[in-house]
C-alpha positions, 0 to 999 in steps of 0.5 A: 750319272756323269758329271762335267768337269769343273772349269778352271777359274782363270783370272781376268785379263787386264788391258795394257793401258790399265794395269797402272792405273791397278798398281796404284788401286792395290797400293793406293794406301802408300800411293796417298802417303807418297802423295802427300810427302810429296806435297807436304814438303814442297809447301815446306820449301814454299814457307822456308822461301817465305820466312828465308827469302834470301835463299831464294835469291842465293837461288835466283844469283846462282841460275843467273851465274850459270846462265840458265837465266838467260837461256831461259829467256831466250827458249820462252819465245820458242814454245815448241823447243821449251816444251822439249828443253823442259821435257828432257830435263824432267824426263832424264834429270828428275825422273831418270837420275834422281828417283829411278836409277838411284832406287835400281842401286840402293832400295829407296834412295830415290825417295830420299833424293826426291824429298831434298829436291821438293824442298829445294824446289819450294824454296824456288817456287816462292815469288820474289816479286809482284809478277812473281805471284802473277806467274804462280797462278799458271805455274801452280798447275804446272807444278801439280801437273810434273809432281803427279808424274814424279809420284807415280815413279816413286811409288814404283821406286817404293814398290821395288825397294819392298819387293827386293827386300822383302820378296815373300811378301809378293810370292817372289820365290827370291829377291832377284825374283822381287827385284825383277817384279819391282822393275816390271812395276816401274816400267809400268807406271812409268807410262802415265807419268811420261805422258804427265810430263808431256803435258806438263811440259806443253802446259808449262811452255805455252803458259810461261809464252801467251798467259803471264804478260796478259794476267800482269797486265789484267792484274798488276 
């Protein structure tokens, strides 16, 4: 009696499009911690803003000072160059220099960078007027929306800390080998938090343009 060779069970292909989407599910314990570091210390910033409201206006003097104010103003009635402008400097600013390329150089140092930024920038997102707290309310999506994407780059940045410290952990044979596997991990995710910041940037061009002056106008 002949038996028929048994088959050689091979693992499930996984489209491109979804592998993030199952680094975040087999990492989803750290990704919740990192989600709400993330947040829990923006909402520090936001009540030190309220309790110091004087760093807040030190900020506000600061951006006047070096004219970002005032090129601000002027890129509000030209949405499609705002969006760009935002978009750079999320892109390159944020996600590129204060969590990726920090994290390639010293195991987690984006993490830590990002973690004096959200407070910095709580501080910042507390209004300081009455229209303030009008502009808030599309500017909080905006927010979600940009933090969304910066934590997807910092579970990435996480995961290659870990797996260059500790590649057995993965079944990386060393830590050049754990290194390159945390790297492909950034890349990956990398792609929906680029197209987060997309959004996030339109959103927050076209909001800042069409939606402030109508809602101070209905609400003020």
């Amino acid at each position: 009696m002949t038996t028929e060779p048994a088959r050689i069970a091979r693992p499930a292909h996984v489209p491109f499009w979804r592998r993030p989407f199952r680094i975040i599910r087999e990492n989803r314990r750290a990704y919740l911690i990192i989600s709400a570091a993330a947040y829990g210390l923006a909402i520090i910033g936001f009540v030190i803003g309220l309790i110091f409201p004087d760093l807040n206006a030190a900020q506000a003097a600061s951006l006047e000072e070096d004219g970002t104010g005032e090129l601000v103003r002027w890129l509000v009635n030209i949405p499609p160059l705002f969006a760009l402008t935002i978009l750079g400097v999320n892109l390159f600013r944020l996600s590129l220099l204060t969590i990726v390329l920090p994290s390639l150089i010293v195991p987690f140092a984006g993490l830590a960078f990002f973690s004096y930024w959200a407070v910095e920038t709580g501080i910042t997102l507390f209004p300081a007027s009455a229209e303030g707290w009008v502009a808030l309310i599309p500017h909080s999506l905006t927010f979600v929306i940009e933090l969304q994407a910066y934590i997807l780059l910092l579970l990435g940045a996480y995961l290659l800390g870990k797996y260059w410290l500790f590649p057995r952990t993965v079944g990386a044979k060393n830590r050049r080998q754990g290194y390159l596997r945390g790297l492909q991990r950034i890349g990956l995710l990398a792609l929906p938090a680029f197209a987060l910041l997309v959004v996030g940037a339109v959103w927050e061009a076209y909001s800042l343009r069409y939606f402030i002056h109508p809602l101070s106008q209905l609400m003020l």
